[in-house]
Every structure is written in C-alpha cells, then in structure tokens.
N, CA, C and O atoms as a GROMACS GRO file, in nm:
protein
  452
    1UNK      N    1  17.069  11.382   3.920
    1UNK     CA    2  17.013  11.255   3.882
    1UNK      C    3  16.960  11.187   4.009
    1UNK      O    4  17.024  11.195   4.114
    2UNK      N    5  16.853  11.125   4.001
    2UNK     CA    6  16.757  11.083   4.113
    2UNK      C    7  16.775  10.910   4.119
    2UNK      O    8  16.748  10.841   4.020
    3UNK      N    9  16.808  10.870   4.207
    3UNK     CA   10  16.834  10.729   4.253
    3UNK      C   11  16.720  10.603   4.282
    3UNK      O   12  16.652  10.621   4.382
    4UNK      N   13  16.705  10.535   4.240
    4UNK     CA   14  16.640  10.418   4.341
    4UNK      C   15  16.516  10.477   4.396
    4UNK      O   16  16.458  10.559   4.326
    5UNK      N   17  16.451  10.437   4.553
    5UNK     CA   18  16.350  10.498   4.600
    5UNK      C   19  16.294  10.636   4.579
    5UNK      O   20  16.174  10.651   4.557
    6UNK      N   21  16.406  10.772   4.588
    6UNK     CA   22  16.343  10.924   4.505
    6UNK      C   23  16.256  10.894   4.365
    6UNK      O   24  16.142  10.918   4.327
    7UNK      N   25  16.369  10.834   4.314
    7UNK     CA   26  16.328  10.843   4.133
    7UNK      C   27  16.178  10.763   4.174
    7UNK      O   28  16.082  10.840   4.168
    8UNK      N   29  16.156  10.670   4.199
    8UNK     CA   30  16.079  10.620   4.186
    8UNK      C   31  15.913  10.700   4.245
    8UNK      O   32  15.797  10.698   4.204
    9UNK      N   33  15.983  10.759   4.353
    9UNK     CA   34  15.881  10.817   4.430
    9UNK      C   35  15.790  10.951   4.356
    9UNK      O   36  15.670  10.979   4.350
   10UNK      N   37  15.954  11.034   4.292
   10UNK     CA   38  15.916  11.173   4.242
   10UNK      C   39  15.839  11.107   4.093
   10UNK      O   40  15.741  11.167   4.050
   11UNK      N   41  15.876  11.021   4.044
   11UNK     CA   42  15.795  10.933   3.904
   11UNK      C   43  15.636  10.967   3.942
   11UNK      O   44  15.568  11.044   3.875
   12UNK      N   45  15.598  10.912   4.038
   12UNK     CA   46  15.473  10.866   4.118
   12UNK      C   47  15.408  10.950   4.152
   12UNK      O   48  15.286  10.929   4.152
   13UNK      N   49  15.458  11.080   4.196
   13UNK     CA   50  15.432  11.189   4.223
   13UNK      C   51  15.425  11.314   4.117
   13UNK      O   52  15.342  11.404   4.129
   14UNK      N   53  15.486  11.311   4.049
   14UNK     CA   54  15.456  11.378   3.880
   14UNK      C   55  15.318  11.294   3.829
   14UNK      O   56  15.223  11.351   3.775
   15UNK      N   57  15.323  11.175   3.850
   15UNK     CA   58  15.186  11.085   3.776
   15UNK      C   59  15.040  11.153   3.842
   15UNK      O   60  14.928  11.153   3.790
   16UNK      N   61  15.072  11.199   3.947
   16UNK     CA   62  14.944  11.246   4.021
   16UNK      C   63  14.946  11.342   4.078
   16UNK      O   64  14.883  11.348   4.184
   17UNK      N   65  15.022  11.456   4.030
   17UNK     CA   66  14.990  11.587   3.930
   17UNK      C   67  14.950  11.600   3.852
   17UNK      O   68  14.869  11.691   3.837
   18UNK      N   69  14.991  11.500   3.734
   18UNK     CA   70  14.990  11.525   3.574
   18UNK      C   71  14.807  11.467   3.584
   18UNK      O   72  14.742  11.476   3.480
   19UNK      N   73  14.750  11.421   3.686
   19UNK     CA   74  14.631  11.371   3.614
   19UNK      C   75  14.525  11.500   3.623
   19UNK      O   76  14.461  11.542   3.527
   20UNK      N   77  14.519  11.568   3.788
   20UNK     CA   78  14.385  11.675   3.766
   20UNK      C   79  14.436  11.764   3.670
   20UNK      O   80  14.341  11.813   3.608
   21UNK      N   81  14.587  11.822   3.615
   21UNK     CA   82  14.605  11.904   3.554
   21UNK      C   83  14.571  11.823   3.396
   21UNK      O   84  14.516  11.901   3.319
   22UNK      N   85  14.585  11.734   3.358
   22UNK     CA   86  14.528  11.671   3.210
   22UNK      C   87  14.303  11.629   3.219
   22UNK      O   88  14.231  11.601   3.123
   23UNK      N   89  14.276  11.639   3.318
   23UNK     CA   90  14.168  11.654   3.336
   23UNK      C   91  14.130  11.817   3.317
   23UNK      O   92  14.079  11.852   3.210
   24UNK      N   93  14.147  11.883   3.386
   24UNK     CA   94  14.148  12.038   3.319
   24UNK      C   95  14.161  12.044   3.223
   24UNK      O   96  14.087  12.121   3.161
   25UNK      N   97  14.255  11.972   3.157
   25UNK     CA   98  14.295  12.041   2.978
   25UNK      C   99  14.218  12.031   2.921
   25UNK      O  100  14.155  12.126   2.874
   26UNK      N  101  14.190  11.906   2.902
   26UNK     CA  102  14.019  11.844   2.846
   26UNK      C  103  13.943  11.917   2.878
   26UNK      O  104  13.911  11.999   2.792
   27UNK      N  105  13.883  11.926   3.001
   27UNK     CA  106  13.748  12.033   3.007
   27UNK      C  107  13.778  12.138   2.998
   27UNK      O  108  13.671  12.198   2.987
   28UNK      N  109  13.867  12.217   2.994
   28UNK     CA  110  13.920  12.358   2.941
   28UNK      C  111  13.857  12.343   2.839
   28UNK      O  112  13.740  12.366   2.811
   29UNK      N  113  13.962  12.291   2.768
   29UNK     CA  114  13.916  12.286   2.562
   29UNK      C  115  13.814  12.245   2.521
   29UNK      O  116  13.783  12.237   2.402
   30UNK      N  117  13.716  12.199   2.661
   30UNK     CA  118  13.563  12.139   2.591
   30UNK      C  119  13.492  12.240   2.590
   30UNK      O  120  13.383  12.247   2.532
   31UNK      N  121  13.559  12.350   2.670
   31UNK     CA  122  13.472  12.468   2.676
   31UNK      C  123  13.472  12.586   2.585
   31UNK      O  124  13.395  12.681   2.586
   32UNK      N  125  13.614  12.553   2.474
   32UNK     CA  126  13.607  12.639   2.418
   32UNK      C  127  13.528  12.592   2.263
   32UNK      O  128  13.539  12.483   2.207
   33UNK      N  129  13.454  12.700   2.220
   33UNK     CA  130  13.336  12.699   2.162
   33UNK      C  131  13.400  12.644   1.972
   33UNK      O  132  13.322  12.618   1.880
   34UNK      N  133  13.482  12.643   1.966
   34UNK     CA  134  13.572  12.626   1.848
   34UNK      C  135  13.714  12.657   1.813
   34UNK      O  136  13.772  12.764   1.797
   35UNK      N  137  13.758  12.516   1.805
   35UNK     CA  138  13.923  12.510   1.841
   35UNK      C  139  13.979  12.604   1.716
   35UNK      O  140  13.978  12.524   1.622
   36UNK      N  141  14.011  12.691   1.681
   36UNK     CA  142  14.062  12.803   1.563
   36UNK      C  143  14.182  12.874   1.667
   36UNK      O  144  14.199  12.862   1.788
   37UNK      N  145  14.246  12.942   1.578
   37UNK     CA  146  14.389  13.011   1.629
   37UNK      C  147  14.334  13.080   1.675
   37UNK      O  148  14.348  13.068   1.797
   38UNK      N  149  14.254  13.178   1.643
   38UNK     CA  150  14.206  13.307   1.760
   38UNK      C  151  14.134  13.250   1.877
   38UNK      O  152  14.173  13.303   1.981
   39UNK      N  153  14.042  13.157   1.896
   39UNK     CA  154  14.009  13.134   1.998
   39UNK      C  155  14.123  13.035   2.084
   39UNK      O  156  14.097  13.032   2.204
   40UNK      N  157  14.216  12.973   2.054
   40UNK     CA  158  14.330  12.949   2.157
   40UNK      C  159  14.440  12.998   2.177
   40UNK      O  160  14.518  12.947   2.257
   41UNK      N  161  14.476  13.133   2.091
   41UNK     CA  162  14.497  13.248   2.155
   41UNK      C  163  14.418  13.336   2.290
   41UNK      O  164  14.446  13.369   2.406
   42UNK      N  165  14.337  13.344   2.225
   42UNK     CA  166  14.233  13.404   2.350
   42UNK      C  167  14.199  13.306   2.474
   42UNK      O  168  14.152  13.351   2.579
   43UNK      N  169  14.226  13.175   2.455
   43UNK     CA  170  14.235  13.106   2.610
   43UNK      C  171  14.310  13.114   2.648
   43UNK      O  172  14.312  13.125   2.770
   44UNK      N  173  14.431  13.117   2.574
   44UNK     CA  174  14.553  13.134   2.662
   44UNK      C  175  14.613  13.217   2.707
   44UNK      O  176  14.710  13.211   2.782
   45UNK      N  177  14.540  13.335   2.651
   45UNK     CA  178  14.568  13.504   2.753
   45UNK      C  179  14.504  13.483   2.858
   45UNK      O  180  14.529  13.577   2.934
   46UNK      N  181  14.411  13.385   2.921
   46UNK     CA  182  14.370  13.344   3.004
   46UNK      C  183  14.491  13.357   3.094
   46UNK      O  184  14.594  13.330   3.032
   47UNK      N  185  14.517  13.397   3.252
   47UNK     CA  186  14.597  13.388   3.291
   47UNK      C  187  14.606  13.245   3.407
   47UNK      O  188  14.706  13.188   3.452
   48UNK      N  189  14.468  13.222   3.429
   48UNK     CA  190  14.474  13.074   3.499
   48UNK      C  191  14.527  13.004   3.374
   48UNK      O  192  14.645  12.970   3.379
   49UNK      N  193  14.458  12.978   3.260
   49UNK     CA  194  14.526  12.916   3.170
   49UNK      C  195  14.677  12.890   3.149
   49UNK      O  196  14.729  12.780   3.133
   50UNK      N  197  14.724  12.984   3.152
   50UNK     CA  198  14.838  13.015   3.109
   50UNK      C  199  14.918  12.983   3.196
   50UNK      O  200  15.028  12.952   3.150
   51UNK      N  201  14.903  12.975   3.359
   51UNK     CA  202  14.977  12.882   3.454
   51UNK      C  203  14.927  12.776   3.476
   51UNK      O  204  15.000  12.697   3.537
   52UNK      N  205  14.804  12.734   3.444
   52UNK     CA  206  14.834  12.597   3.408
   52UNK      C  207  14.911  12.505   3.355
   52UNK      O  208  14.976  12.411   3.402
   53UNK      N  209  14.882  12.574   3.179
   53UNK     CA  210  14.966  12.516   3.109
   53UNK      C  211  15.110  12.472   3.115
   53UNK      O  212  15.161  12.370   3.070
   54UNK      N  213  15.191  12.625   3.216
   54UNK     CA  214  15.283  12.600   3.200
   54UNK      C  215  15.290  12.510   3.318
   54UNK      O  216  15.368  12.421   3.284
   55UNK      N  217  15.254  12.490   3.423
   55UNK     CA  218  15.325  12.376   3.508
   55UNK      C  219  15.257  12.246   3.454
   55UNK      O  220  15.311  12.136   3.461
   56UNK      N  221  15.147  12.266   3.405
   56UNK     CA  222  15.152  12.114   3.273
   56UNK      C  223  15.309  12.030   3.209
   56UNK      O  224  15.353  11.916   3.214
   57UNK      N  225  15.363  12.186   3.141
   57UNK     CA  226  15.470  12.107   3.076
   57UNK      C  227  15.552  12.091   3.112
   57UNK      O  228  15.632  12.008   3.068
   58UNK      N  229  15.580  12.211   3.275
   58UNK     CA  230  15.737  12.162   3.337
   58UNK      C  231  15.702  12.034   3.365
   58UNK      O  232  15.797  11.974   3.315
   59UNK      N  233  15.598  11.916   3.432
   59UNK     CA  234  15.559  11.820   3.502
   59UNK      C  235  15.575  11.722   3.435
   59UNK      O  236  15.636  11.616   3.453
   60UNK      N  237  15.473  11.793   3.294
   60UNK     CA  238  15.484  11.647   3.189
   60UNK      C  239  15.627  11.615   3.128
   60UNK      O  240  15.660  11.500   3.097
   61UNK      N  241  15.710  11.730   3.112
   61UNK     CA  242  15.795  11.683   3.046
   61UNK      C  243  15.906  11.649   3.115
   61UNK      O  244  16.004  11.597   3.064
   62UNK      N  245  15.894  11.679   3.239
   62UNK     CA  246  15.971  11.602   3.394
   62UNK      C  247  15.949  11.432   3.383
   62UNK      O  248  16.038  11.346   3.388
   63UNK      N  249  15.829  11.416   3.369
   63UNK     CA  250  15.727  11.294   3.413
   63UNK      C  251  15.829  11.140   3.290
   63UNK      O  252  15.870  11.026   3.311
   64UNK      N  253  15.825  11.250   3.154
   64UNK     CA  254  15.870  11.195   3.034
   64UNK      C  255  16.007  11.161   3.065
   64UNK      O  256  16.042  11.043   3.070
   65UNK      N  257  16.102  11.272   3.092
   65UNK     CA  258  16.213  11.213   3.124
   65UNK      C  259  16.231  11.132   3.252
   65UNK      O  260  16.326  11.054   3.247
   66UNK      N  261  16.162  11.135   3.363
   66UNK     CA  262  16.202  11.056   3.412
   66UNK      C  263  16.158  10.876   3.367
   66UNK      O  264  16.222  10.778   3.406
   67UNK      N  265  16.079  10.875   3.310
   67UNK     CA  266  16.084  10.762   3.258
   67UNK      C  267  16.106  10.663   3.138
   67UNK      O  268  16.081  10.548   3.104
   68UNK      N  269  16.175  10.792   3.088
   68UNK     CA  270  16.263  10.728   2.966
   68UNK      C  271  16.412  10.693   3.048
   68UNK      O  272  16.475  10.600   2.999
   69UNK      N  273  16.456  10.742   3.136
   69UNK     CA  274  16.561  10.750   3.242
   69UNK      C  275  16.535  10.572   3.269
   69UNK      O  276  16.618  10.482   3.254
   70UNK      N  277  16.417  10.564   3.306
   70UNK     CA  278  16.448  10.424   3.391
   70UNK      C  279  16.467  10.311   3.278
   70UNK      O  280  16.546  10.217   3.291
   71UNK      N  281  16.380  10.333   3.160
   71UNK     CA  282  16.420  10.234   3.045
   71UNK      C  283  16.579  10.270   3.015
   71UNK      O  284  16.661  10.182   3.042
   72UNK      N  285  16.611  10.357   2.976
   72UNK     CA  286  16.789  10.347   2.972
   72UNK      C  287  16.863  10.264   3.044
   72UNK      O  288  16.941  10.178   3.004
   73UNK      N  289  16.815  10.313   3.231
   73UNK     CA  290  16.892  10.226   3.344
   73UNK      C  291  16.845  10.106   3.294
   73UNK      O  292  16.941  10.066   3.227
   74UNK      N  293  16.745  10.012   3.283
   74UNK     CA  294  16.745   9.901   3.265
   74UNK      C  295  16.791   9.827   3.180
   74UNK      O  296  16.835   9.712   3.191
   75UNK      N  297  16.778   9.910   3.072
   75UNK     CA  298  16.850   9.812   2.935
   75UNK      C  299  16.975   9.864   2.875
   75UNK      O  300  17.012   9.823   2.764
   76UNK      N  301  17.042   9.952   2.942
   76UNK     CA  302  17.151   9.950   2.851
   76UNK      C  303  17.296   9.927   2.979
   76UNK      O  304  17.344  10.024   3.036
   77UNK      N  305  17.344   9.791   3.002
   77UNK     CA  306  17.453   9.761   3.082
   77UNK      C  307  17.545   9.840   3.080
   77UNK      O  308  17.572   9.874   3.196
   78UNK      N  309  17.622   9.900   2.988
   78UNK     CA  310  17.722   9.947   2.979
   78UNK      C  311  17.716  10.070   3.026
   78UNK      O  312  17.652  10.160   2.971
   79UNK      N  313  17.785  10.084   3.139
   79UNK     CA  314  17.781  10.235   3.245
   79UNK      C  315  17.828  10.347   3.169
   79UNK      O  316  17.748  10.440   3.180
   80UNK      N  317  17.904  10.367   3.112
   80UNK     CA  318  17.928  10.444   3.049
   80UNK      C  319  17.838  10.552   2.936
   80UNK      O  320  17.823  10.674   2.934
   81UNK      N  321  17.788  10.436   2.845
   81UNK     CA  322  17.700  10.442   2.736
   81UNK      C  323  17.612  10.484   2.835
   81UNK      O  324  17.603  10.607   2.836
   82UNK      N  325  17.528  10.417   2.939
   82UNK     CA  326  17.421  10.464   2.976
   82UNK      C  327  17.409  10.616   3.035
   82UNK      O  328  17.313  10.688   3.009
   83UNK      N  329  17.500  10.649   3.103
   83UNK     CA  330  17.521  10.774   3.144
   83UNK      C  331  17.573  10.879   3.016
   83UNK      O  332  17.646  10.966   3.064
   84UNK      N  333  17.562  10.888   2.932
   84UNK     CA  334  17.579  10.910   2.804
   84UNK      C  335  17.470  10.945   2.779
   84UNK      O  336  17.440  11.063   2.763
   85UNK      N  337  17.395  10.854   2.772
   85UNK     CA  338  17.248  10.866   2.663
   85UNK      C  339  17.156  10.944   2.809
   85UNK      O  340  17.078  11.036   2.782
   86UNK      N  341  17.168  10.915   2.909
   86UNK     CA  342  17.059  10.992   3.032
   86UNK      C  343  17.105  11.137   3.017
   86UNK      O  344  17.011  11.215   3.003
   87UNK      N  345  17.251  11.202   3.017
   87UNK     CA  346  17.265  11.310   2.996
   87UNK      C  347  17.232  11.392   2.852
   87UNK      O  348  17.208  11.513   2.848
   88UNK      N  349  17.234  11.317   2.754
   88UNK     CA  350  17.137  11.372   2.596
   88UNK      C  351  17.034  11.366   2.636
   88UNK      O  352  16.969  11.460   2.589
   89UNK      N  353  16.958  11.288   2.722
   89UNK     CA  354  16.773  11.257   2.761
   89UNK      C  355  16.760  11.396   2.869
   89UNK      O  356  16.660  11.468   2.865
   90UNK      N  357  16.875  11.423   2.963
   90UNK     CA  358  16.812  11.578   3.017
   90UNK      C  359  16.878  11.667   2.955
   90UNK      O  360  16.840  11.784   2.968
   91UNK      N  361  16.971  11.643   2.886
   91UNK     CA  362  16.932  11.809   2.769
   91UNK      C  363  16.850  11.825   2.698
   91UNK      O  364  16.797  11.935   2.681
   92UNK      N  365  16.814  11.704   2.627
   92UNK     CA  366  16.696  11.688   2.521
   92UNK      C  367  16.552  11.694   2.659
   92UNK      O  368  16.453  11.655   2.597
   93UNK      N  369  16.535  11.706   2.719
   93UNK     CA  370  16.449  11.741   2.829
   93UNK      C  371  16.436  11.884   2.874
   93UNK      O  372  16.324  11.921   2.908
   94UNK      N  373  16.559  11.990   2.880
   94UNK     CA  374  16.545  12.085   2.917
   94UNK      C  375  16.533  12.192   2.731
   94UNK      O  376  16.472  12.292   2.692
   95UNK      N  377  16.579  12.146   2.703
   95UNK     CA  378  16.539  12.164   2.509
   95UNK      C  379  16.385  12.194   2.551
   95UNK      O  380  16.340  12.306   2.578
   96UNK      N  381  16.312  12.072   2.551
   96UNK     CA  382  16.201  12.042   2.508
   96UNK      C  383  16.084  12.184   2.612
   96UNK      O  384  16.006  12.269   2.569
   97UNK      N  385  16.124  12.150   2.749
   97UNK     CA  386  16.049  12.220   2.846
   97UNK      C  387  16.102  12.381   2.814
   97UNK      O  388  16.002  12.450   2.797
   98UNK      N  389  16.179  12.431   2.805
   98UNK     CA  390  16.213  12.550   2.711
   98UNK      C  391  16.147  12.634   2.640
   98UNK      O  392  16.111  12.751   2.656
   99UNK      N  393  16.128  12.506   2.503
   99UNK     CA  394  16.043  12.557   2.390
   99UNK      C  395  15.957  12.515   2.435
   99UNK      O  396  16.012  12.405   2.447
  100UNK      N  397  15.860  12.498   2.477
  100UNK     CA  398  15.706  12.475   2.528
  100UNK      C  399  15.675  12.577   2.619
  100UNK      O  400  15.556  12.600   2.641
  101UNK      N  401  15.777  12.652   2.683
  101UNK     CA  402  15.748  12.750   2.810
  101UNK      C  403  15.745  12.860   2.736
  101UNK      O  404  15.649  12.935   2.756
  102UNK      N  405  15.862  12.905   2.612
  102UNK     CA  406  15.871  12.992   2.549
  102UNK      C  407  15.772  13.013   2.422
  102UNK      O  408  15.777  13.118   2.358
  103UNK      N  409  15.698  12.926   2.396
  103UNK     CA  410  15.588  12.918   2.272
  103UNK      C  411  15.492  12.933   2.370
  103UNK      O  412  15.442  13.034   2.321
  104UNK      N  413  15.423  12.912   2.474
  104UNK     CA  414  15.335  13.003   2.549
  104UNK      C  415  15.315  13.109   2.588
  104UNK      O  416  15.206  13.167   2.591
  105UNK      N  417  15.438  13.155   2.628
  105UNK     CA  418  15.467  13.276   2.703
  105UNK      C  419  15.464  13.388   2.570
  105UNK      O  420  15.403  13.495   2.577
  106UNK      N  421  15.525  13.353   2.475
  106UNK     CA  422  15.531  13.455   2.380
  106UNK      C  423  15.371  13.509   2.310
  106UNK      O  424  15.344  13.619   2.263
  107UNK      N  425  15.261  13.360   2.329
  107UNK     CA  426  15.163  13.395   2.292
  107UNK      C  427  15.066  13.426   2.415
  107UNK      O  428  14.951  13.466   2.395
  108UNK      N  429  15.111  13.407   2.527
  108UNK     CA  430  15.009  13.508   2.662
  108UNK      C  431  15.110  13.621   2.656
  108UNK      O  432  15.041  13.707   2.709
  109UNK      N  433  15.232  13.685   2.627
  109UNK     CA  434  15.255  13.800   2.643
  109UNK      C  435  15.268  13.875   2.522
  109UNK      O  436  15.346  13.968   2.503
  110UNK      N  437  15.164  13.812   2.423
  110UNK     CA  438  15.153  13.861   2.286
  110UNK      C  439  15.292  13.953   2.180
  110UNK      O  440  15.287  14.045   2.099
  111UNK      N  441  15.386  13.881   2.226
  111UNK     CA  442  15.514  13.922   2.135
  111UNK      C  443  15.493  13.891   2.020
  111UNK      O  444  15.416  13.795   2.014
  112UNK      N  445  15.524  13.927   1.929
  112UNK     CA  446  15.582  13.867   1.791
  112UNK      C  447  15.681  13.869   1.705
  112UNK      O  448  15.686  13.942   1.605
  113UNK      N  449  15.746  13.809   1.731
  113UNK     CA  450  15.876  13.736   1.632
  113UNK      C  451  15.879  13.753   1.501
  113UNK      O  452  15.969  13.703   1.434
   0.00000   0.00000   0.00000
C-alpha cells in the first residue's frame, strides 16, 4: 500500500501513461476497417497490439485502483473499516487485471476453451 507523496506521485504517473497508450487505442481502432469479431481478433494477433493492450490494462486498472484507494482514505474514518474495504479494492483489482490479461492472451494465443 502506497502512502501520501508515492501514492500521489505513482497516481500522476499512471495518468500519463494511460494517455499516449488511450490515444493509440483510438487510432488503432480507427484503423480498423470494421469493428466485427474477426477483424478484432485479427488486430489483436497483432503482436504490437497485443502488448499494448496488455500494459493498457495492467496501468488502467492500477490507475483505477489507485484512485478509488484515495476516495476510501478520505471518506471512510473508521481505520479499520477502511483498511477492510482497500484490501477487497486490491483483490477486486488483481481479479479484474487477471481477467483482462487472460481474455487477451487466450485470444492472441488463439486457445479455445
């Protein structure tokens, strides 16, 4: 768990990552000629694609928890409770970045389930 000046810093610093990589996404997908399952399959065997994406979602969904983190610290007094609900917010964080790593990966390394 990240304190005071870090948290705040690594916040700030995920924010400006997350922007040229959400600028890419957009013009990625502007380029593809028609959004259909086979054609975003086929971008995402893309292998730049495909590391994009994924440090997209470790970042974004870093970016997310850390700032649901700071609304907790602020509004909920009770130390206890709060450290409570931040530890459900990074499991429910590492949940989330998980299945987003593993629903890519399965479709750039064309498995099927």
């Amino acid at each position: 768990m990240l304190h005071g000046k870090k948290h705040w810093l690594y916040h700030r610093f995920s924010a400006i990552l997350l922007l040229p990589l959400i600028f890419w996404l957009i013009y990625s997908l502007c380029l593809v000629p028609d959004i259909t399952h086979e054609n975003m399959i086929l971008w995402l065997s893309n292998t730049t694609n495909y590391a994009l994406l994924f440090i997209l979602i470790v970042i974004s969904v870093n970016h997310f928890q850390l700032g649901l983190q700071v609304i907790l610290e602020d509004y909920i007094s009770n130390i206890d409770s709060r450290n409570f609900y931040i530890k459900l917010l990074n499991i429910f964080y590492y949940v989330l970045a998980i299945l987003g790593l593993i629903s890519i990966s399965i479709i750039y390394f064309g498995a099927i389930i």
